[in-house]
Backbone as ProteinMPNN parsed JSONL, in Angstrom:
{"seq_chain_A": "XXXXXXXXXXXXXXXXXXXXXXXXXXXXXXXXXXXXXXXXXXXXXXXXXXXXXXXXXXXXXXXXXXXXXXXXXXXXXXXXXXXXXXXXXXXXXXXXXXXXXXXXXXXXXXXXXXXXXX", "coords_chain_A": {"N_chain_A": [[-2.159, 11.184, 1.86], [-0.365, 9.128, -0.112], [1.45, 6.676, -0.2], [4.856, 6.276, -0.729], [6.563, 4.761, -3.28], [8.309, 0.918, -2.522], [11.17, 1.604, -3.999], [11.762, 3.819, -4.31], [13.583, 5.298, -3.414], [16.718, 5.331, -1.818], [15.809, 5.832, 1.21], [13.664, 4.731, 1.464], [14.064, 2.293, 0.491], [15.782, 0.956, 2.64], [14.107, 0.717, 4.721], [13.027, -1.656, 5.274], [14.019, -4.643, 7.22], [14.762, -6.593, 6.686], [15.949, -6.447, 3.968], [17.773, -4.147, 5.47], [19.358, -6.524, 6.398], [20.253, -7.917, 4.912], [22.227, -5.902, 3.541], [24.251, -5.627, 5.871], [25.281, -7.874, 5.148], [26.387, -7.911, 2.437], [27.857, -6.25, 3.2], [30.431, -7.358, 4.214], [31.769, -7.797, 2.221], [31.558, -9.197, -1.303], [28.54, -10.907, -2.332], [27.083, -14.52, -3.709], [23.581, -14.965, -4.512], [22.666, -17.691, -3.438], [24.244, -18.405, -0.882], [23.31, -15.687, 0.278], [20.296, -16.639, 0.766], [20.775, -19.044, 1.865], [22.258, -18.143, 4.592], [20.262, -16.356, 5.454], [17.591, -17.431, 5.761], [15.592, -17.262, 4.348], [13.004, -17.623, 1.256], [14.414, -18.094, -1.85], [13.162, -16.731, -4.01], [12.169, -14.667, -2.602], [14.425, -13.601, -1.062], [15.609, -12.732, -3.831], [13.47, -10.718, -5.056], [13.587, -8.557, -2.765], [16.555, -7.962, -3.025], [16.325, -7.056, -5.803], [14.776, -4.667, -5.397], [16.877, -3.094, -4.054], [18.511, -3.193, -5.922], [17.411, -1.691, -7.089], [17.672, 0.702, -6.782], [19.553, 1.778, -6.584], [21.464, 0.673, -4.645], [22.656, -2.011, -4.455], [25.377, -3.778, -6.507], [25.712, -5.893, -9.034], [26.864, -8.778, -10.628], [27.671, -11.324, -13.08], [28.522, -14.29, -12.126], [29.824, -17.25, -13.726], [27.273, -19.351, -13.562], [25.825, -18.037, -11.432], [25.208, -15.384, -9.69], [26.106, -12.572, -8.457], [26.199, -10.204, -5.783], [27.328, -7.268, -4.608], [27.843, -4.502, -2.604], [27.047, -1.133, -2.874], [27.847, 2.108, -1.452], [27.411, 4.354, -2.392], [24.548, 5.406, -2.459], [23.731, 5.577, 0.312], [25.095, 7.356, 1.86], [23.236, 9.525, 1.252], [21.509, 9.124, 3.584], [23.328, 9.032, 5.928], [24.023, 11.2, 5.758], [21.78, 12.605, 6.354], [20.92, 11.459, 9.04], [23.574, 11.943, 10.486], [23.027, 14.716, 11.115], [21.206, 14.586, 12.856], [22.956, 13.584, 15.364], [24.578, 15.975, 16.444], [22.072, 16.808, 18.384], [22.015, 14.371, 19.577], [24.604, 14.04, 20.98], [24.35, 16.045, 22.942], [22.315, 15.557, 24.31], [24.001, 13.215, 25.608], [25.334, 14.243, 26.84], [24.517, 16.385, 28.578], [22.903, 13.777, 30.065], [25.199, 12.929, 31.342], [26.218, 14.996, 32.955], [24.044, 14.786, 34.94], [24.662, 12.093, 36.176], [27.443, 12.374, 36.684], [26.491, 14.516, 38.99], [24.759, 13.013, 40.661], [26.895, 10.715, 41.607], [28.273, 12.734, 42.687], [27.217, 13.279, 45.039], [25.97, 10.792, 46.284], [28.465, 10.068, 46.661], [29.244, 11.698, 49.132], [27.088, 11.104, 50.796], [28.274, 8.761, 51.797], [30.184, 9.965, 52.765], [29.504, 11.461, 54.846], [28.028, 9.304, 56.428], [30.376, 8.334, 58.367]], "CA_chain_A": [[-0.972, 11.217, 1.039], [-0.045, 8.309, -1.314], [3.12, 5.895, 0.238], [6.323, 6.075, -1.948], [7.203, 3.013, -3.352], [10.304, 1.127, -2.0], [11.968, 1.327, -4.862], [11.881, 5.265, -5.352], [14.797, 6.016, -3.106], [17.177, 3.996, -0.637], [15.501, 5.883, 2.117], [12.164, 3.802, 1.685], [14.457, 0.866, 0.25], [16.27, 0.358, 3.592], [13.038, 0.715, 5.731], [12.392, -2.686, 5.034], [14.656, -5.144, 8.117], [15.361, -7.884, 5.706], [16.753, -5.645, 3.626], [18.901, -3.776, 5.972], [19.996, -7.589, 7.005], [20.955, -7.963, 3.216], [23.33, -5.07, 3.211], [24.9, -5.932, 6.588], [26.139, -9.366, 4.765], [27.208, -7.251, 1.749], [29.08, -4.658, 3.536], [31.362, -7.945, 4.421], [31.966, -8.583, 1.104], [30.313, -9.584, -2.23], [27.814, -12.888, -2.45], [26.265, -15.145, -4.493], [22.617, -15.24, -4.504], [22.328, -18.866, -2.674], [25.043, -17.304, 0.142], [22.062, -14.571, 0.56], [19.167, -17.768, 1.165], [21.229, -19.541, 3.39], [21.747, -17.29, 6.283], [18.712, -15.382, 5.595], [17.052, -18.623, 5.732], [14.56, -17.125, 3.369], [12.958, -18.494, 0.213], [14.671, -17.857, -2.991], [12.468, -15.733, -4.696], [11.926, -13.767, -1.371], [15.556, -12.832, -1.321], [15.916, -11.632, -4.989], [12.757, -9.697, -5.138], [14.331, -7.907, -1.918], [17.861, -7.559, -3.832], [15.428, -6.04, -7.14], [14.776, -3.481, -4.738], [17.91, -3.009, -3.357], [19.743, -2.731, -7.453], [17.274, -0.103, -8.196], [17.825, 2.237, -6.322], [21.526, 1.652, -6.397], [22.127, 0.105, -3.388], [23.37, -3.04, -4.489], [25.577, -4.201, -8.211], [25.346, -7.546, -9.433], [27.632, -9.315, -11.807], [27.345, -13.022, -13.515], [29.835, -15.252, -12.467], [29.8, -18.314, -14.36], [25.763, -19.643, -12.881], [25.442, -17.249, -10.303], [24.333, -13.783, -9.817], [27.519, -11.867, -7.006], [26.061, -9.139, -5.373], [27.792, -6.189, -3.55], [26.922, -3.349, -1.92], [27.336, -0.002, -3.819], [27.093, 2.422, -0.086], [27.112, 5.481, -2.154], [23.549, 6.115, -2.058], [23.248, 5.713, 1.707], [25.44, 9.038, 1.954], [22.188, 10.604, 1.937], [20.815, 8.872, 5.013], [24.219, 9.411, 6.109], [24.121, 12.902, 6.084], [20.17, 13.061, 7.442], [20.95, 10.985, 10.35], [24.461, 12.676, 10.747], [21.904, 15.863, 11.441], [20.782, 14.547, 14.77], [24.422, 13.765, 15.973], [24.637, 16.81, 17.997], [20.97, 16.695, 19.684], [22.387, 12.989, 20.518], [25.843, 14.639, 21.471], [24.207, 16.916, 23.822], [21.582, 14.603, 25.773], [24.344, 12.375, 26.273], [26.573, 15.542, 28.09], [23.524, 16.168, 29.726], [23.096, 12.81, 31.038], [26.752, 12.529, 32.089], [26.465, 15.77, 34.068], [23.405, 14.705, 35.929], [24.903, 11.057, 36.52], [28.21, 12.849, 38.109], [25.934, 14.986, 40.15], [24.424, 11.712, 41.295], [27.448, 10.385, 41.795], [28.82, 13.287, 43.919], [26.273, 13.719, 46.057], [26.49, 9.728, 47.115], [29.893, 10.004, 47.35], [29.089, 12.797, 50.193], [26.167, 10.815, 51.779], [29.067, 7.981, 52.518], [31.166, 10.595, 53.845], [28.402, 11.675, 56.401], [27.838, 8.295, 57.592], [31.61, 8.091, 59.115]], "C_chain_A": [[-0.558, 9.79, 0.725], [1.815, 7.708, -0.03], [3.952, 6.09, -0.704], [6.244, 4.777, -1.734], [8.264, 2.679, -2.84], [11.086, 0.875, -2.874], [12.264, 2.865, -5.361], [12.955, 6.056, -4.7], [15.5, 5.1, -2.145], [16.473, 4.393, 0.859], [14.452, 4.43, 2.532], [12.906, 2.112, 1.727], [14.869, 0.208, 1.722], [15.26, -0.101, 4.613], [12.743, -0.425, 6.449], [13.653, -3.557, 6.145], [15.357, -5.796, 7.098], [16.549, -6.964, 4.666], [18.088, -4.801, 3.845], [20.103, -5.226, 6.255], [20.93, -7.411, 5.672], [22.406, -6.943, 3.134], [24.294, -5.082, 4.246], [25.807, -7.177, 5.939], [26.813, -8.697, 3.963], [27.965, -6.331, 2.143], [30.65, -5.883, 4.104], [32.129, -8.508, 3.405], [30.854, -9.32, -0.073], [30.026, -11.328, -2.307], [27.196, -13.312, -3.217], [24.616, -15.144, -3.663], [22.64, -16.585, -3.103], [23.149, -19.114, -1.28], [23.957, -16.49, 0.898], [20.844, -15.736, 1.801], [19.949, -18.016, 1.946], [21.408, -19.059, 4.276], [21.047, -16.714, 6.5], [17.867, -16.257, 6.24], [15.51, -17.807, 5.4], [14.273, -18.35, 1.588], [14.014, -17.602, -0.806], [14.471, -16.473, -4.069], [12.466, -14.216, -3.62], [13.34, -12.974, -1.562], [15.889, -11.9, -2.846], [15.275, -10.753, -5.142], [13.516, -8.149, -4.256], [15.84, -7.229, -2.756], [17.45, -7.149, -4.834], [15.341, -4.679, -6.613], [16.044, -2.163, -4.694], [19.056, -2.045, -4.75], [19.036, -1.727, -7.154], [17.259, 1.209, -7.621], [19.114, 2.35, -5.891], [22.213, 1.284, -5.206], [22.929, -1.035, -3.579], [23.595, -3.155, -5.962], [25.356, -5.677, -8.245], [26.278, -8.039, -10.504], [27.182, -10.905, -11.935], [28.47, -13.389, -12.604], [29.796, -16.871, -12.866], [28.106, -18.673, -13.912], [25.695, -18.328, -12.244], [25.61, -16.254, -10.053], [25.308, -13.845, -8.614], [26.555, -10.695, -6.788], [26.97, -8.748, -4.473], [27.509, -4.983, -3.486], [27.684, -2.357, -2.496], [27.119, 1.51, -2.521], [27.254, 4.339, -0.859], [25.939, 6.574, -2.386], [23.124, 6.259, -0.521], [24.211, 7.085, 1.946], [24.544, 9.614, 2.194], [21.605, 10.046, 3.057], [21.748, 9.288, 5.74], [24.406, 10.834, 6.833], [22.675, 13.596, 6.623], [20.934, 12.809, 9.163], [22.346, 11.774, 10.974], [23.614, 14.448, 11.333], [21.442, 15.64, 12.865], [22.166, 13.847, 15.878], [24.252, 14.935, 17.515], [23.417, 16.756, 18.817], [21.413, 15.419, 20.45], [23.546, 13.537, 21.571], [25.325, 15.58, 23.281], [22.906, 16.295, 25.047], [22.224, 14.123, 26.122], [25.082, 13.12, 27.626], [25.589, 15.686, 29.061], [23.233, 15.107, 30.969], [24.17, 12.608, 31.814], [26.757, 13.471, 33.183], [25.145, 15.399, 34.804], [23.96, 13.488, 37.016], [26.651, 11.103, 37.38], [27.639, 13.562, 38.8], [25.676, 13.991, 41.433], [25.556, 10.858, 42.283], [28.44, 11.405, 43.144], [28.245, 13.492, 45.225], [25.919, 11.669, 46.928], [27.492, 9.406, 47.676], [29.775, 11.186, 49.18], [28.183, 11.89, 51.003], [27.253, 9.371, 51.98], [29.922, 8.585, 53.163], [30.78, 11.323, 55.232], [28.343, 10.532, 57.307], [29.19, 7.717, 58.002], [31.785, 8.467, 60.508]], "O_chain_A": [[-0.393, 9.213, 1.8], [2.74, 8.279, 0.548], [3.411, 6.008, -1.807], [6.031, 3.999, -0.804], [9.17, 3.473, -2.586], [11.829, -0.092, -2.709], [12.809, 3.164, -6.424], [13.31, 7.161, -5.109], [14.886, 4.137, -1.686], [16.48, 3.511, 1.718], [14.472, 3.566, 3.409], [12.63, 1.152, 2.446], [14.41, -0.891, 2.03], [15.445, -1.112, 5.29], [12.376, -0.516, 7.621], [14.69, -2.954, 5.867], [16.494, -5.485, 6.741], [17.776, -6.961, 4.775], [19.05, -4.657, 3.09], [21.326, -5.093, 6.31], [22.035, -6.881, 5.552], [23.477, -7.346, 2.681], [25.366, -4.6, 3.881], [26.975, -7.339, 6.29], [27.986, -8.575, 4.318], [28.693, -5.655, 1.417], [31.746, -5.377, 4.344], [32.941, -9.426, 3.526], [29.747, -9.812, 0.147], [30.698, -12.359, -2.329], [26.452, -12.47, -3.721], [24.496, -15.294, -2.447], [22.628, -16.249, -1.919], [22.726, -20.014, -0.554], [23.783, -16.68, 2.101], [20.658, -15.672, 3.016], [20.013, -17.266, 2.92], [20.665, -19.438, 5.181], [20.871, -16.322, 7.654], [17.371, -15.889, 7.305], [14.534, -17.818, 6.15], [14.911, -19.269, 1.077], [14.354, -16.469, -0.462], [15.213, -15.656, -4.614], [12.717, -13.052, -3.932], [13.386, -11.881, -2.126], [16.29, -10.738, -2.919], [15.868, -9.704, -5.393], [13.858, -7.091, -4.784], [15.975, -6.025, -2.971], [18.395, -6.497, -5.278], [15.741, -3.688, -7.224], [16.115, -0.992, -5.066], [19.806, -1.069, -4.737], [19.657, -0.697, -6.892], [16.928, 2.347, -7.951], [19.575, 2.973, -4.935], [23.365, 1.581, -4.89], [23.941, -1.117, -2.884], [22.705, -2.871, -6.764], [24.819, -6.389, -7.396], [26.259, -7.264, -11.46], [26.524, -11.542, -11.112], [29.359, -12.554, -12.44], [29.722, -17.637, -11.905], [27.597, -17.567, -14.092], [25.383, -17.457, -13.056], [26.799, -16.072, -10.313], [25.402, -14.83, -7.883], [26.106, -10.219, -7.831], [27.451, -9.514, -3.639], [26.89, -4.415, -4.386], [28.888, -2.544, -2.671], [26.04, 2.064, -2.73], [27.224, 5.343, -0.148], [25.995, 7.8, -2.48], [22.22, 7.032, -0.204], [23.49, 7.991, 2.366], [24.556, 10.329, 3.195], [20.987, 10.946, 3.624], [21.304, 10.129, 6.521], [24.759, 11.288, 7.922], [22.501, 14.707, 7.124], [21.298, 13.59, 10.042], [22.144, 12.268, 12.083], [24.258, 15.079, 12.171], [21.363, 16.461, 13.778], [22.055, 13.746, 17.1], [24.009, 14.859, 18.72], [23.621, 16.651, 20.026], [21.271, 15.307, 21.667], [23.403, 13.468, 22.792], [25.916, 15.604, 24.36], [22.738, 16.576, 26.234], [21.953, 13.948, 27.31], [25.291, 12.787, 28.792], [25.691, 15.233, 30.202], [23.262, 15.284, 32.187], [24.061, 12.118, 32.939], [27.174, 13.099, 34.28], [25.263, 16.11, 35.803], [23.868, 13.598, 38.238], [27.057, 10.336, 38.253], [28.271, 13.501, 39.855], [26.081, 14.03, 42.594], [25.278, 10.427, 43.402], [29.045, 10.977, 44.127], [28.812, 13.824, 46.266], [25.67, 11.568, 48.129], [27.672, 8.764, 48.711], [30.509, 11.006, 50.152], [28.566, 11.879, 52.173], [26.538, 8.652, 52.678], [30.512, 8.033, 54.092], [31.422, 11.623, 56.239], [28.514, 10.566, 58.525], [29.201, 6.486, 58.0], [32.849, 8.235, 61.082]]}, "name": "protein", "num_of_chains": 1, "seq": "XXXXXXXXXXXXXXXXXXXXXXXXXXXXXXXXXXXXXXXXXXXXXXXXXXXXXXXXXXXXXXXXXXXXXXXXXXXXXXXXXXXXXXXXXXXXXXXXXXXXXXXXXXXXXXXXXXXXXX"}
């Protein structure tokens, strides 16, 4: 079976680290291009290709401002990851109850082996 491109949905788009980094900066607010490079401490090109991605599948807008290209983050295509990953919630929900009731078992049953050795 054939890879999807990463440009054919934000699932594939986010896949990518750099990428997710990218939208962590934009979720603090919108940046210029050369904002992006500097804490990426990527090249240039590297970052926009990445942010090409990112527009087309509507993850990120872009406006001029006077020189320089603003990006910010547009988060309402991640809704659908959103609502995948929101899907394994309760299996998480319910290992953690799990764990909690084995880890007070644990816990009662040491509490008892200090009350033996008195």
């Amino acid at each position: 079976m054939a890879r999807a491109a990463t440009t054919a949905d934000a699932f594939n788009a986010v896949a990518e680290p750099r990428r997710r980094q990218i939208l962590d900066l934009l979720a603090g607010g919108e940046k210029p291009v050369n904002d992006l490079v500097s804490v990426l401490g990527l090249a240039q090109p590297l970052v926009s290709k990445h942010l090409r991605v990112l527009r087309e599948v509507g993850l990120v807008e872009v406006r001029d401002s006077g020189r320089q290209r603003v990006y910010r983050i547009n988060a309402r295509p991640l809704k659908d990851i959103h609502e995948w990953v929101s899907g394994y919630q309760r299996l998480w929900d319910e290992r953690f109850d799990r764990m909690d009731a084995v880890l007070e078992e644990l816990k009662e049953l040491e509490d008892g082996d200090e009350h033996d050795d008195d």
